[in-house]
N, C-alpha and C positions, 0 to 999 in steps of 0.2 A: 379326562372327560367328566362332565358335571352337567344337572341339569336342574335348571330352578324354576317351578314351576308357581304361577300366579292365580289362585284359585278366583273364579267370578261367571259373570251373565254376560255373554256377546251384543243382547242385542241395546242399542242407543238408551232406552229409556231405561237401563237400569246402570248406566258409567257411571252415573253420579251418586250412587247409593254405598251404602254400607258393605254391602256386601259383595262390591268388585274392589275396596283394597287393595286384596292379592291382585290383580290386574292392573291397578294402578303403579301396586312397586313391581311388579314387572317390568311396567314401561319404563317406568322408572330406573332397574336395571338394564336395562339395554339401552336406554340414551347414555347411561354411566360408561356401559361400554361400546358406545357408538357405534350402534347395530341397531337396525330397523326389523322390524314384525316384516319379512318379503313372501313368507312361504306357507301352506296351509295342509299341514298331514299330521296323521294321528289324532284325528279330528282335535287340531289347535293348531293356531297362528301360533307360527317359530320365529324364533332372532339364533339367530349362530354368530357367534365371533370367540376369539381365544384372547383367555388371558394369563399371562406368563406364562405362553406356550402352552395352554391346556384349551382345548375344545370347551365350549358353554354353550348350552342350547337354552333359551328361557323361552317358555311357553304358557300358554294362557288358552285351553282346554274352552272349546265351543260346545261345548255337550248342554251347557246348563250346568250350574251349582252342583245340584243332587249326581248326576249321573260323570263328574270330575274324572272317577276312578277309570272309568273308561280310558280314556285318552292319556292318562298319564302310564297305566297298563304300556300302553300300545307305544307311546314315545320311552319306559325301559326297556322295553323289549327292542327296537328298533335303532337306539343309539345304543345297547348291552349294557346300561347303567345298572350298577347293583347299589342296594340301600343308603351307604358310605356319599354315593357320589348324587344324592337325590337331596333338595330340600325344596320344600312347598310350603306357600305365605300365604296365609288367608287371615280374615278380620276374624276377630275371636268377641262373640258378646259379654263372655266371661271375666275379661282386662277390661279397667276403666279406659275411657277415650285416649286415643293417643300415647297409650303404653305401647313398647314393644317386649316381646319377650320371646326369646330364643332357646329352644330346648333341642334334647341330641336325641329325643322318641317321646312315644306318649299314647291315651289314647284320643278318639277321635271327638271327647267332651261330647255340646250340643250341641257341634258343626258336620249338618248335611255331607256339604261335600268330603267333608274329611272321613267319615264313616264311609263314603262311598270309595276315596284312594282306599281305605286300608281292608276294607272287602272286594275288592278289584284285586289289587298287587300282594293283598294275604301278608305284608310285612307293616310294623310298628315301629320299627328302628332305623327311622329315618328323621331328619334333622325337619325342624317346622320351624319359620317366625311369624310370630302370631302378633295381628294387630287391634290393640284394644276398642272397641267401639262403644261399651256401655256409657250409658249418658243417664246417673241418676235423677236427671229431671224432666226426661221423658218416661212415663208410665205408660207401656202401651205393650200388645204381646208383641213377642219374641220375633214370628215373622212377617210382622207390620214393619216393627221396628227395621231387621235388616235390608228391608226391600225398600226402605225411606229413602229419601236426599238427604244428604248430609246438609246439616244447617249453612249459610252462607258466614255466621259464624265465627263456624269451626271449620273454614277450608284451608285455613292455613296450621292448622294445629295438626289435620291429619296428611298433609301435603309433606309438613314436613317425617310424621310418624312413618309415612310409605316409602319417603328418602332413607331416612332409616331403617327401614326395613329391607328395601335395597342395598345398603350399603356393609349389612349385613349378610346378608345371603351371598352377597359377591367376595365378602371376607370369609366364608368358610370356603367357596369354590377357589379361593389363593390359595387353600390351603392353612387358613388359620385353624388353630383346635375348636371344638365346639364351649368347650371353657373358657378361654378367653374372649371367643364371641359373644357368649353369656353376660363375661365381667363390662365388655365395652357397651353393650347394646340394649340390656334389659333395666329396663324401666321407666 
């Protein structure tokens, strides 16, 4: 069992911003594993499908950003995931644009919803891929910035950053080490 969780804003006027990412390579995992978002508990939209015989649930948490830690609370507790079988992908302002970078814990930096998983679920030692969004040539504060559209751009730079990001996160739920994921996937 494994559960990859896509940290973002449910509602339309915010898909296209910085700070649905994680929602993006969600979807983006679940088209990978050809499973569609059908079902809606723990307050978030689910995809279930298996791979190499193992259950993956990928979720994408309707609570709003800040309040993540809720739903994803409720979806370990619900599928019995403990920390090992959990990683959660959110845009990081702290990576320049279009980096990915995979770590095996951490703490929650200057990301809302990440501070709200790790005071909800009380655990730190769980695997994150974090997706770069800094753009040093937008000067603007912090949560102007994440709640922007992504410039037209750059829609292919982070299109493909969230495929990566994807394809990452579904490489630790095979089963790969979190070091190796590191070597393939970070930067």
């Amino acid at each position: 069992m494994f559960l990859i969780v896509g940290l973002g804003n449910p509602e339309e006027k915010y898909a296209k911003t910085f700070h649905n990412m994680g929602f993006i390579a969600a979807a983006d995992a679940a088209e990978k594993l050809g499973v569609k978002f059908r079902k809606k508990e723990c307050e978030a939209s689910v995809a279930e499908g298996y791979l190499g015989g193992e259950k993956i649930v990928i979720a994408r948490p309707l609570t709003y950003m800040n309040a993540s830690g809720r739903s994803v609370k409720q979806l370990m507790a619900k599928y019995r995931v403990s920390p090992d079988e959990l990683v959660v992908i959110y845009d990081d302002f702290d990576l320049p644009k279009g980096h990915v970078r995979v770590r095996p814990s951490g703490s929650a930096g200057t990301h809302n919803g990440m501070r709200s998983v790790i005071a909800e679920t009380g655990i730190t030692d769980f695997a994150r891929v974090r997706i770069g969004i800094r753009d040093p040539e937008r000067e603007i504060p912090i949560l102007s910035y994440v709640l922007s559209e992504v410039r037209r751009e750059d829609y292919d730079l982070f299109a493909e950053a969230c495929g990566r990001a994807a394809e990452a996160a579904l490489a630790l739920a095979r089963g790969e080490s979190v070091d190796l994921v590191m070597t393939k996937y970070n930067g």
